[in-house]
C-alpha positions as CSV (number, residue, x, y, z in Angstrom):
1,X,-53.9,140.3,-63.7
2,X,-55.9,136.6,-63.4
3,X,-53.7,135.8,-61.0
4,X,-54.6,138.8,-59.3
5,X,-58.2,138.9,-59.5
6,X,-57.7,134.8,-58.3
7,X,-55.7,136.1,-55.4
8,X,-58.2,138.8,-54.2
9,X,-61.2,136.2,-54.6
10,X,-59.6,133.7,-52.6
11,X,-58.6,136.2,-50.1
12,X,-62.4,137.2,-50.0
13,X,-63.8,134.4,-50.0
14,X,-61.5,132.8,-47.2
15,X,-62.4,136.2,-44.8
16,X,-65.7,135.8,-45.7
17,X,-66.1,132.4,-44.2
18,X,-64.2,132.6,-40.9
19,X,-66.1,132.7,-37.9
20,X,-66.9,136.1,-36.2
21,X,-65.5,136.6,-32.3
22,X,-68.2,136.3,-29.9
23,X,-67.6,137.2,-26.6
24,X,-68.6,134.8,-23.5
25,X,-68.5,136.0,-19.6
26,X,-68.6,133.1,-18.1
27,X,-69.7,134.3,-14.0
28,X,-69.5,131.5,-11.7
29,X,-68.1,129.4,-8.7
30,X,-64.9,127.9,-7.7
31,X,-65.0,126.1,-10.8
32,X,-65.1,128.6,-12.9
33,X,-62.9,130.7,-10.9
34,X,-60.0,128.1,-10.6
35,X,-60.1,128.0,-14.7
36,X,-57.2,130.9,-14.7
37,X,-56.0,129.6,-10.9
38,X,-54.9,126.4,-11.6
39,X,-51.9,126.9,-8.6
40,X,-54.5,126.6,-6.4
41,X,-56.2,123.5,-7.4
42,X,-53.0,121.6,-5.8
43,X,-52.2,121.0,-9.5
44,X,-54.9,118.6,-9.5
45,X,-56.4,120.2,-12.4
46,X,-53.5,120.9,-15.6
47,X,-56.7,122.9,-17.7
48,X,-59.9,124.6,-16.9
49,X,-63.1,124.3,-19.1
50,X,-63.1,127.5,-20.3
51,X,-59.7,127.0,-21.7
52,X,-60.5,123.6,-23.5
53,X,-64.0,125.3,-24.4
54,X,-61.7,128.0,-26.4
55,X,-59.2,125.8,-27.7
56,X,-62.1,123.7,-29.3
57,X,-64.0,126.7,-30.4
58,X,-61.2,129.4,-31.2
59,X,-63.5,131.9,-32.5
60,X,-65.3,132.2,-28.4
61,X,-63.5,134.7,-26.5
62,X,-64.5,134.0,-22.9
63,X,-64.0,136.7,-19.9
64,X,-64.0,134.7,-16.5
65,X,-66.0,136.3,-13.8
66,X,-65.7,133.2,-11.1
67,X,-66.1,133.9,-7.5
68,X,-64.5,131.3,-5.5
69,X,-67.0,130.2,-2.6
70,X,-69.9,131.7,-4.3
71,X,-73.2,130.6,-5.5
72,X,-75.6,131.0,-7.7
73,X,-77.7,132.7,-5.3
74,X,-74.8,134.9,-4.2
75,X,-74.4,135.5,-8.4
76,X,-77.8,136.4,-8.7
77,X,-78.1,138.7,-5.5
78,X,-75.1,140.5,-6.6
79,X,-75.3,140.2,-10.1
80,X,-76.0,144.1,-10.4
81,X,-72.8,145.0,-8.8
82,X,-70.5,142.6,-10.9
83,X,-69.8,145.1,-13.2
84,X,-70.6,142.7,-16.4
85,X,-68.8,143.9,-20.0
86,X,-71.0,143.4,-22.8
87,X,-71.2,139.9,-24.6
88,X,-73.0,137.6,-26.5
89,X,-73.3,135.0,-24.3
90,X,-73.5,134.8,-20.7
91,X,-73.0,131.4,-18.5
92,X,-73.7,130.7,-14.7
């Protein structure tokens, strides 16, 4: 029964201290864009930001809304149109 009751405290306590999922949408250029194209880079680039962003942060769960040969400007003007999911943190 301790061993129980040791069991289900450590279980507790250890899914009580990992870090919650937080969404990202990440909108943006080329840049951003090429993150999940990386054929079309010429294989210049082997990993995108967002990709080492995650793997450094593992609890960030990142949706990539990049528009190659757009601007911020061309974000902002069509920003309504985008169709954006909900998140917790939004990048441009």
């Amino acid at each position: 029964m301790k061993n129980y009751l040791a069991l289900l405290a450590a279980a507790v306590i250890i899914n009580g201290c990992s870090p919650k999922k937080m969404e990202w949408i990440a909108i943006g250029d080329s840049i951003t864009y090429l993150n999940e194209h990386l054929n079309e880079t010429g294989n210049r680039v082997t990993k995108g930001y967002l990709t080492r962003v995650g793997e450094k942060l593992p609890n960030i769960v990142y949706t990539n809304e990049g528009y190659n040969g757009w601007t911020a400007a061309d974000i902002a003007n069509n920003i309504d149109q985008l169709y954006l999911e909900k998140a917790v943190v939004y990048s441009i």
